[in-house]
C-alpha positions as CSV (number, residue, x, y, z in Angstrom):
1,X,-17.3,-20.8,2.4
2,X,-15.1,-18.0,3.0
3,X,-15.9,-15.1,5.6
4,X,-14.1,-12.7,3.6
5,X,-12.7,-12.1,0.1
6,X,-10.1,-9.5,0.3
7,X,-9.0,-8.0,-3.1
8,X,-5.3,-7.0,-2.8
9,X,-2.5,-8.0,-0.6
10,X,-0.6,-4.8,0.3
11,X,-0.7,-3.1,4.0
12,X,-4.3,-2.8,3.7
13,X,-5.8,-5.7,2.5
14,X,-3.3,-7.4,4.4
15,X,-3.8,-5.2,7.8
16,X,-7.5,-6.7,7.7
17,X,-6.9,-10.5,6.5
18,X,-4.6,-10.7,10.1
19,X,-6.9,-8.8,12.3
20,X,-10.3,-10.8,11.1
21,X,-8.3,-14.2,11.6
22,X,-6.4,-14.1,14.5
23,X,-9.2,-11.6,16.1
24,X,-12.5,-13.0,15.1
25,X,-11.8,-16.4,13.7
26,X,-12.8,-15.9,10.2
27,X,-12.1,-17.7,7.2
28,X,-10.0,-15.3,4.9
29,X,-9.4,-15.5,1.0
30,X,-6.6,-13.1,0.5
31,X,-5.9,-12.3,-3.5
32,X,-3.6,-10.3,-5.6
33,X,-3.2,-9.8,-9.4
34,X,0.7,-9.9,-8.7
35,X,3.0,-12.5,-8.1
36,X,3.7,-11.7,-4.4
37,X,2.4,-10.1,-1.5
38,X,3.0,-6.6,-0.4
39,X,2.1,-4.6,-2.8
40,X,4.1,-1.6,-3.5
41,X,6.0,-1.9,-0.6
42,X,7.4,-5.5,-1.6
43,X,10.8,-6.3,-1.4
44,X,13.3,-8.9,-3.3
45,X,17.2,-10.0,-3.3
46,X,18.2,-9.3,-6.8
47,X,20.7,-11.0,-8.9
48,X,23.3,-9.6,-7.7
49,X,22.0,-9.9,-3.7
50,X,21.0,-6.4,-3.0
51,X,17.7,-6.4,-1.3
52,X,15.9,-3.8,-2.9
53,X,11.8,-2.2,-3.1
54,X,10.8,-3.3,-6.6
55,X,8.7,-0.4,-6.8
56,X,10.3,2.1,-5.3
57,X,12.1,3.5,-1.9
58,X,9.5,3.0,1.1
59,X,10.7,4.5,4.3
60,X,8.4,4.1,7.4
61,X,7.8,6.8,9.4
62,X,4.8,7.4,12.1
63,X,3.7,9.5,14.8
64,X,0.8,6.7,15.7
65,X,2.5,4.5,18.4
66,X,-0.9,1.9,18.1
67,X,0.3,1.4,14.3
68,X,3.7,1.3,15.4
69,X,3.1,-1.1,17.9
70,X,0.7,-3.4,15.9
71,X,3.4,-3.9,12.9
72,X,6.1,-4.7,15.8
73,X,4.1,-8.0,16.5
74,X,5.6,-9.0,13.0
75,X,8.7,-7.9,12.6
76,X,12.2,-6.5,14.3
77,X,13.2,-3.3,13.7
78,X,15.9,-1.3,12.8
79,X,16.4,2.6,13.6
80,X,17.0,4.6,10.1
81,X,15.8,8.4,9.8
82,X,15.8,9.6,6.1
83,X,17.8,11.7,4.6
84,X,17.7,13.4,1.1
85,X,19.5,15.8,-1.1
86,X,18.5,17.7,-4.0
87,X,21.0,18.8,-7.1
88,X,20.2,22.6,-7.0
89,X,22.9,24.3,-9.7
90,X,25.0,22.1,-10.1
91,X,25.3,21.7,-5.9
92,X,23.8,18.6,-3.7
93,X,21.8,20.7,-0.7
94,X,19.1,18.8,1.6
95,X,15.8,19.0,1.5
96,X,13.5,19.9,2.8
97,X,14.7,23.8,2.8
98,X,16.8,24.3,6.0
99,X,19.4,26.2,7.4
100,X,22.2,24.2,5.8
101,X,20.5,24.5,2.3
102,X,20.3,28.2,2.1
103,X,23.7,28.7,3.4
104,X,25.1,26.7,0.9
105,X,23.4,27.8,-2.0
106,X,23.5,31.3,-1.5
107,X,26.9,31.7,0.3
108,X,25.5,32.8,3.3
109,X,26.5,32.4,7.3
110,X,23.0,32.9,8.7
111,X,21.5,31.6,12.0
112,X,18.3,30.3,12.7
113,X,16.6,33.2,13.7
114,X,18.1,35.5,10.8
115,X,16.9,32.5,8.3
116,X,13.5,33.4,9.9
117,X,13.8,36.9,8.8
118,X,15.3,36.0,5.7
119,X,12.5,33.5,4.4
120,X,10.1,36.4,5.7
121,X,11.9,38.8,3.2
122,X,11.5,36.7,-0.2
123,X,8.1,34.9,0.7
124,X,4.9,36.0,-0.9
125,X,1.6,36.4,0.8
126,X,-1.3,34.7,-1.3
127,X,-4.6,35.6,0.1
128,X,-5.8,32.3,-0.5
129,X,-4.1,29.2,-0.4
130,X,-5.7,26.9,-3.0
131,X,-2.5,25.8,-5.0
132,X,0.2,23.7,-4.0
133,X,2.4,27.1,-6.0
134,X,0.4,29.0,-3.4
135,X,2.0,26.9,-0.8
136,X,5.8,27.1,-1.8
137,X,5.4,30.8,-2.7
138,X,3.6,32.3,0.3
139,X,6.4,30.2,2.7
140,X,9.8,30.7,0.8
141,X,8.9,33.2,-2.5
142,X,9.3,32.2,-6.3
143,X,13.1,31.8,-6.7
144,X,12.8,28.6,-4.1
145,X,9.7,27.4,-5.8
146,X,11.5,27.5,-9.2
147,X,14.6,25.8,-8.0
148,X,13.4,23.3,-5.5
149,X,9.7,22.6,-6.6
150,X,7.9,23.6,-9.4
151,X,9.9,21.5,-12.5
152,X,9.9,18.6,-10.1
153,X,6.4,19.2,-9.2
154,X,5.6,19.0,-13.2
155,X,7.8,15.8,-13.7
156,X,6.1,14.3,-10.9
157,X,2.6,15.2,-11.5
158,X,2.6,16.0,-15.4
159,X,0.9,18.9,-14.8
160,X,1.9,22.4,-13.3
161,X,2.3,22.9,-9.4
162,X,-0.8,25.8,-10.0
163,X,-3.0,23.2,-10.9
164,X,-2.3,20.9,-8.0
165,X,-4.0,20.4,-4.7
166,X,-2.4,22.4,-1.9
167,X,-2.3,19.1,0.5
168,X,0.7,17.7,-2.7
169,X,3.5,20.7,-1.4
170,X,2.2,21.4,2.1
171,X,3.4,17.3,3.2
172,X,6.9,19.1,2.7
173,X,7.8,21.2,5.8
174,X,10.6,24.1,5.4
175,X,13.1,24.3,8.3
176,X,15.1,27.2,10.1
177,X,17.4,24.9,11.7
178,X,20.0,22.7,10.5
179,X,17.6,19.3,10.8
180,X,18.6,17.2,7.7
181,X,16.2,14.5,8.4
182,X,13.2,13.9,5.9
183,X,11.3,13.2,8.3
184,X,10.4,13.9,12.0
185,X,7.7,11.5,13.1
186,X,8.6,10.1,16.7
187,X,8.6,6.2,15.1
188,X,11.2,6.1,12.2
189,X,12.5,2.9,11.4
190,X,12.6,-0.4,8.7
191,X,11.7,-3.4,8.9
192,X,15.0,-5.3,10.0
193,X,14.5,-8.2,7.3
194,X,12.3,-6.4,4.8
195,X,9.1,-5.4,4.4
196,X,8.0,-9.0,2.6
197,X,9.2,-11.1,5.9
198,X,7.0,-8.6,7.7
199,X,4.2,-9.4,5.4
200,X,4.8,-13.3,5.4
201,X,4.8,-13.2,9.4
202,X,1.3,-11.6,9.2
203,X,-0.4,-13.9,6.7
204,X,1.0,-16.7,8.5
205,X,-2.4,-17.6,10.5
206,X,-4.0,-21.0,9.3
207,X,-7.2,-18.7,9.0
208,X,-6.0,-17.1,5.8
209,X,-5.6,-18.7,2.4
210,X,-3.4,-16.5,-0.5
211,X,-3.7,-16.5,-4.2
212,X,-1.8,-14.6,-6.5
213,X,-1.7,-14.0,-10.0
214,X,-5.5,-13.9,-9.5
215,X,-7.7,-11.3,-10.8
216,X,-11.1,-11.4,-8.7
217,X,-13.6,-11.2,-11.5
218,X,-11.8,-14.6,-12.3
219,X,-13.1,-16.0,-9.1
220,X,-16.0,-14.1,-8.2
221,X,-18.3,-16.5,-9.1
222,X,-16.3,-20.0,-8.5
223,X,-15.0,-19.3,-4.6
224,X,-17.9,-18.8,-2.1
225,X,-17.8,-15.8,0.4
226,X,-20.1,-13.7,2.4
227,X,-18.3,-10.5,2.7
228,X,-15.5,-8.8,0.9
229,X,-12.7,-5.8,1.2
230,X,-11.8,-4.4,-1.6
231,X,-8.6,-2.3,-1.8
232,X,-8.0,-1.5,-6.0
233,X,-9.0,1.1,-7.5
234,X,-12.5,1.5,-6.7
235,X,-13.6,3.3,-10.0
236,X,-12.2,-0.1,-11.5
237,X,-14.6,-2.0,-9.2
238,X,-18.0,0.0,-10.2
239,X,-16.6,-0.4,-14.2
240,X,-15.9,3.4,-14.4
241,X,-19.6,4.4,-14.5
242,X,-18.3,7.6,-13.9
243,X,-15.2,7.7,-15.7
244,X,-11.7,7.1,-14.6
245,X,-10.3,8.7,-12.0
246,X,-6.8,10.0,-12.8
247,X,-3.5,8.1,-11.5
248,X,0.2,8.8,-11.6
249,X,2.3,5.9,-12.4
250,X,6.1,5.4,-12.0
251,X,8.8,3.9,-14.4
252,X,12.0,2.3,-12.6
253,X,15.5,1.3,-14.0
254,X,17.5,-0.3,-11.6
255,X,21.7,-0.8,-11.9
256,X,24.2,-2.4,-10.0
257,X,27.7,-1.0,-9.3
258,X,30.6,-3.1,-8.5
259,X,31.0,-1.1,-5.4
260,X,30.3,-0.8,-1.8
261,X,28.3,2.9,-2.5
262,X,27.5,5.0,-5.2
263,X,25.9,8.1,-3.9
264,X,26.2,10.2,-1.4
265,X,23.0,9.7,-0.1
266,X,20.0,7.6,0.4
267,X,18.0,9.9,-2.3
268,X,19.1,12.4,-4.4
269,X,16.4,14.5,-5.8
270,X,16.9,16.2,-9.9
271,X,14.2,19.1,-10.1
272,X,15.4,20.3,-12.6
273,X,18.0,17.7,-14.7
274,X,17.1,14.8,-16.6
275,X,13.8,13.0,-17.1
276,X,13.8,11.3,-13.8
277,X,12.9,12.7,-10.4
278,X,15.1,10.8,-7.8
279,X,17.6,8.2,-7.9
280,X,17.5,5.5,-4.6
281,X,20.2,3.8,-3.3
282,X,19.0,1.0,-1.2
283,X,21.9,-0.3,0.9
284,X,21.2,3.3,2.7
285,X,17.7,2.4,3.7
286,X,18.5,-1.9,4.7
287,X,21.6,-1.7,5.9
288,X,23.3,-4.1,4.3
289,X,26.5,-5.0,4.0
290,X,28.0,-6.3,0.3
291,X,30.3,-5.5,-2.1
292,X,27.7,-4.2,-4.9
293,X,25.4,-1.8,-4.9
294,X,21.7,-1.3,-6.3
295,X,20.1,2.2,-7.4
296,X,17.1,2.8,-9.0
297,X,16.5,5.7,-11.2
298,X,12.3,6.9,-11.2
299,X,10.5,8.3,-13.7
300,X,6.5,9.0,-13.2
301,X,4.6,8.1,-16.1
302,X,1.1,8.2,-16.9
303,X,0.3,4.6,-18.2
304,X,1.3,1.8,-16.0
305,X,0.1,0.5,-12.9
306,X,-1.5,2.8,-10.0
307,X,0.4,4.8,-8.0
308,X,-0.2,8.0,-6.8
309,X,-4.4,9.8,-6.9
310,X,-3.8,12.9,-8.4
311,X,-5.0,15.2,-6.0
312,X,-7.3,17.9,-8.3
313,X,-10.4,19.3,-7.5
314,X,-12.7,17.8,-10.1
315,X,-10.8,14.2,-9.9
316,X,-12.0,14.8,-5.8
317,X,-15.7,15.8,-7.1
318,X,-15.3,12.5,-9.3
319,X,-14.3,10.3,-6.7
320,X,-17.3,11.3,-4.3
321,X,-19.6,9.7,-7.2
322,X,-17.8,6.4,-6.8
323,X,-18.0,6.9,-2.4
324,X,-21.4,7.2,-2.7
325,X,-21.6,4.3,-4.8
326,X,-19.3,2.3,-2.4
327,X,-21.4,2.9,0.7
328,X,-24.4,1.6,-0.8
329,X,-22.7,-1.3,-2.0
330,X,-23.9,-4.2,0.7
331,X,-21.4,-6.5,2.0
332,X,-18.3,-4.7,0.4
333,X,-15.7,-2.6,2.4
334,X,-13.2,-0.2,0.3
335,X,-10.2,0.2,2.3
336,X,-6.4,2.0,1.2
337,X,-5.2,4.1,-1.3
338,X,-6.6,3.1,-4.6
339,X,-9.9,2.5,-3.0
340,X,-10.2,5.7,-1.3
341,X,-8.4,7.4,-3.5
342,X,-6.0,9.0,-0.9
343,X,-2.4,10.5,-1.6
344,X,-1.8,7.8,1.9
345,X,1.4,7.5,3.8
346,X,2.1,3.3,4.9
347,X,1.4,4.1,8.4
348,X,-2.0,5.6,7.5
349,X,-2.7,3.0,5.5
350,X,-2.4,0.6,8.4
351,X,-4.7,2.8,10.6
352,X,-7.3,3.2,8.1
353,X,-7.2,-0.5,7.8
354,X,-7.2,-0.8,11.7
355,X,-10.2,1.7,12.0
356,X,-12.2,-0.6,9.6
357,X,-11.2,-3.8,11.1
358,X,-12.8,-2.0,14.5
359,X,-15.9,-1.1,12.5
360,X,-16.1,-4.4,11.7
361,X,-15.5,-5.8,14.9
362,X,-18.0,-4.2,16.4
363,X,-21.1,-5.2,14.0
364,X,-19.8,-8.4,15.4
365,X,-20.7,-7.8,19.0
366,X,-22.6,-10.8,20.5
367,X,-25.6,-10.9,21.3
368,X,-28.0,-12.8,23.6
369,X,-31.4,-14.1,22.6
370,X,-34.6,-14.9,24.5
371,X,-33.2,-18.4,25.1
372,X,-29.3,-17.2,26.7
373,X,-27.7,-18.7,24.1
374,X,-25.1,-16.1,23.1
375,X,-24.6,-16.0,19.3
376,X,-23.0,-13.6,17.0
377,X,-24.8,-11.2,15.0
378,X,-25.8,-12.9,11.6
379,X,-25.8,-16.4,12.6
380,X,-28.3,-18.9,12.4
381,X,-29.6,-21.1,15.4
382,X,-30.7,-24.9,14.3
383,X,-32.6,-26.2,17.4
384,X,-31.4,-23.5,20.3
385,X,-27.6,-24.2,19.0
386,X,-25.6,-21.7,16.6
387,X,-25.6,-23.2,13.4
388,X,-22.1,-22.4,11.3
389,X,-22.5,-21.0,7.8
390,X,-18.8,-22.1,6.4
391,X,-18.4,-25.0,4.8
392,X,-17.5,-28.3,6.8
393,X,-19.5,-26.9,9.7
394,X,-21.3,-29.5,11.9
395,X,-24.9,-28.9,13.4
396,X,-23.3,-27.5,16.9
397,X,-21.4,-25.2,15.0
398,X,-18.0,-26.8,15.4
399,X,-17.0,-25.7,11.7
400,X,-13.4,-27.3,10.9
401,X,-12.7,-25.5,7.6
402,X,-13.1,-28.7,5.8
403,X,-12.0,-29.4,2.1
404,X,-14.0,-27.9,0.0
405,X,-14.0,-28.5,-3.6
406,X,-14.7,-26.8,-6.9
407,X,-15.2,-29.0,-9.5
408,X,-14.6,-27.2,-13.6
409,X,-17.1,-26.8,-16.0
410,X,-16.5,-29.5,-18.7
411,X,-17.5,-26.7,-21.4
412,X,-16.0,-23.1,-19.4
413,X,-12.9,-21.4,-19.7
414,X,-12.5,-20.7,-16.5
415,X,-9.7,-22.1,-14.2
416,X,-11.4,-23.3,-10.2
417,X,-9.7,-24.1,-7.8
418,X,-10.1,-26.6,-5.2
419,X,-9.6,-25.0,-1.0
420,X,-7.7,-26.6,1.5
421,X,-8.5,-27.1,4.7
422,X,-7.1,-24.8,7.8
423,X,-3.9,-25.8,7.5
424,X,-3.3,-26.6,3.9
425,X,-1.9,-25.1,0.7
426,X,-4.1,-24.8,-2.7
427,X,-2.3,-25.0,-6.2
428,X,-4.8,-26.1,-8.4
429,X,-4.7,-26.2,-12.4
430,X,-7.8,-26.6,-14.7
431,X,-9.4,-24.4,-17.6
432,X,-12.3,-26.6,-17.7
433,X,-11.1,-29.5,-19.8
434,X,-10.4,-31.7,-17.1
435,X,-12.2,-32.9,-14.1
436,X,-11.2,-30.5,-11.7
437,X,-11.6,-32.8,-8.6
438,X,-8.9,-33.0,-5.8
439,X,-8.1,-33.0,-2.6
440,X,-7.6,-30.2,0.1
441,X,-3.6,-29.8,-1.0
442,X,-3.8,-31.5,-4.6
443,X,-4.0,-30.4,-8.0
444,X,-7.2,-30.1,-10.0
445,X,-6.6,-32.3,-13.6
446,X,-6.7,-31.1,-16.5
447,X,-4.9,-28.6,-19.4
448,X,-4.0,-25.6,-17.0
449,X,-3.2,-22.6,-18.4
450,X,-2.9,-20.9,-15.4
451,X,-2.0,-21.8,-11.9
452,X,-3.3,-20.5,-8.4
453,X,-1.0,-21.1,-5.3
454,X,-1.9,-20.4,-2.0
455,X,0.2,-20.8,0.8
């Protein structure tokens, strides 16, 4: 018996499968659909030995020393601030809008205060901010929202800037000084041997048990659990009763260049050019040193995998229908971006994560009863002594996380699997034409179609 199921191993199903083992001793399943862990943020060598982010450039960046300090216990660092440019007619200017970027683009020599007067002179007042148009316009006016934001917007989104939340354009500051950086959070740095090391060091407890290529409906009713954290898309989990609840998703086409660098920059932004929105070059962002180079061209899409929430009023009125569902849903937490359906940075996907786990933590408070013996709060007592629920448990409590074994159905279709103990790994075959017996670390028998590893 597992104390938690946790659907999805990216930073916040991950986040919660380290804190509830190494914290509060519990027995943690940890699945993903994917081949790896990570999620979005996953990173790989390719074939050419560039380590690159599969799905995209993800830069940390956090003002939260705890969450800062927290991923430190798992990796090394190393010190990058971001920097991107944008091709604004026919000229590579950085953005956000500073000092440097009007100069250039308009032939100008001004200061910092005269940029102040001058982004006062072509801005717009909107009475009411509601857009993320209203946004750009009221700060900088339209020419710099048709240049810099609105077609990108449209690529990004697929729909107009007007349409659009306000929270989309307001996470991009404009500047009056000649501060290049993307961002400005007081903790910018990567992960010195990639972000998938960092998530290999956290899911190394002997607490936690992984298995990819695993949908949960698949193992819903064949793995035994008491609790579970679910962190896809929660209109997914409740069936879309409601409807779906719109996503942005992103197309990539990666290259490699026989040389050391191709761009000028980490990112280079194309509002208005081509069909893509940015093109990455990664060696910027990991530091590496090699001969070749890998960039990756982005193009947002509609169909595909989940990216971004698409932050709209009515999709927000939609999403409450599904909250509302989720909090009277007993003995399931929704935690991260999909779940909560949150345009969420990485760093506030670990705090979320690390607010829940304390949530948690805390419904686990012990407790003394008339007796004085201390137990936790939902366990048993067998003759004045606490009486473990998991599997393998003896009558003082002294569970070991023995083997436990799931045996197939002669006549299903669906694959089981057979747990390992504490400090085993599970790959186990079956589609229920075999027996499906095995040990903590063997293999079920019979005509697999699919495997489950867990490591």
């Amino acid at each position: 018996m597992f104390d938690y199921l946790i659907v999805g191993a990216g930073f916040a199903g991950s986040t919660l499968a380290e804190r509830l083992a190494s914290q509060l001793n519990k027995k943690v399943l940890l699945i993903d659909k994917r081949n790896h862990i990570g999620g979005n943020a996953y990173d790989k060598f390719d074939d050419a030995g560039v380590l690159i982010h599969q799905y995209g450039p993800h830069i940390f960046h956090t003002n939260a020393k705890s969450v800062f300090d927290y991923l430190t216990q798992f990796t090394k660092w190393r010190q990058y601030q971001h920097r991107v440019l944008a091709c604004v007619d026919g000229q590579l200017v950085p953005i956000p809008i500073n000092l440097d970027t009007i100069n250039t683009l308009y032939g100008l020599k001004l200061n910092s205060s005269e940029l102040e007067k001058w982004f006062e002179s072509v801005a717009e007042k909107r009475e009411q901010i509601r857009t993320s148009e209203d946004v750009v316009i009221s700060k900088v006016g339209k020419e710099l929202y048709e240049k810099f934001f609105r077609n990108y917007t449209r690529k990004q989104w697929g729909i107009d800037p007007s349409e659009l939340d306000a929270s989309v354009t307001a996470r991009v500051p404009t500047r009056t000084n000649r501060d290049g950086r993307y961002f400005t959070d007081s903790y910018q740095a990567m992960p010195l041997h990639g972000y998938t090391r960092m998530f290999e060091n956290m899911l190394s407890h002997e607490n936690i048990k992984i298995m990819l290529n695993t949908d949960y409906h698949e193992i819903m009713d064949v793995v035994p659990f008491k609790k579970m954290i679910f962190t896809g898309p929660v209109d997914e989990y409740f069936d879309f009763r409601f409807g779906k609840l719109p996503y942005r998703s992103l197309r990539f086409e990666f290259e490699t260049h026989h040389q050391k660098q191709y761009q000028s920059a980490p990112v280079i932004n194309y509002p208005n050019d081509y069909a893509y929105t940015r093109v990455t070059e990664f060696k910027y962002l990991t530091g590496q040193e090699c001969d070749k180079t890998t960039i990756v061209y982005e193009y947002p899409q509609d169909e595909g995998d989940p990216y971004y929430p698409v932050p709209r009023g009515e999709n927000a009125e939609l999403y409450r229908k599904y909250a509302a569902l989720a909090e009277e849903t007993p003995n399931v937490h929704f935690a991260g971006r999909l779940a909560t359906y949150k345009y969420y940075n990485m760093d506030q996907v670990v705090a979320q994560a690390l607010t829940l786990y304390n949530k948690i933590a805390a419904s686990e408070t012990e407790i003394v009863i008339p007796s004085g013996t201390t137990v936790s709060t939902g366990s048993r007592l067998t003759n004045g002594k606490r009486d473990a629920t998991h599997a393998g448990s003896n009558g003082n409590g002294n569970g070991n996380g023995a083997t436990m074994q799931a045996a197939t159905n002669s006549n299903g279709n669906r694959s089981t699997a057979v747990l390992s103990n504490g400090n085993g790994n599970l790959n186990a075959k079956g589609n229920g034409h075999g027996n499906g017996n095995g040990n903590g670390n063997g293999k079920g028998k019979g005509k697999g179609h699919r495997e489950y590893s867990v490591s």
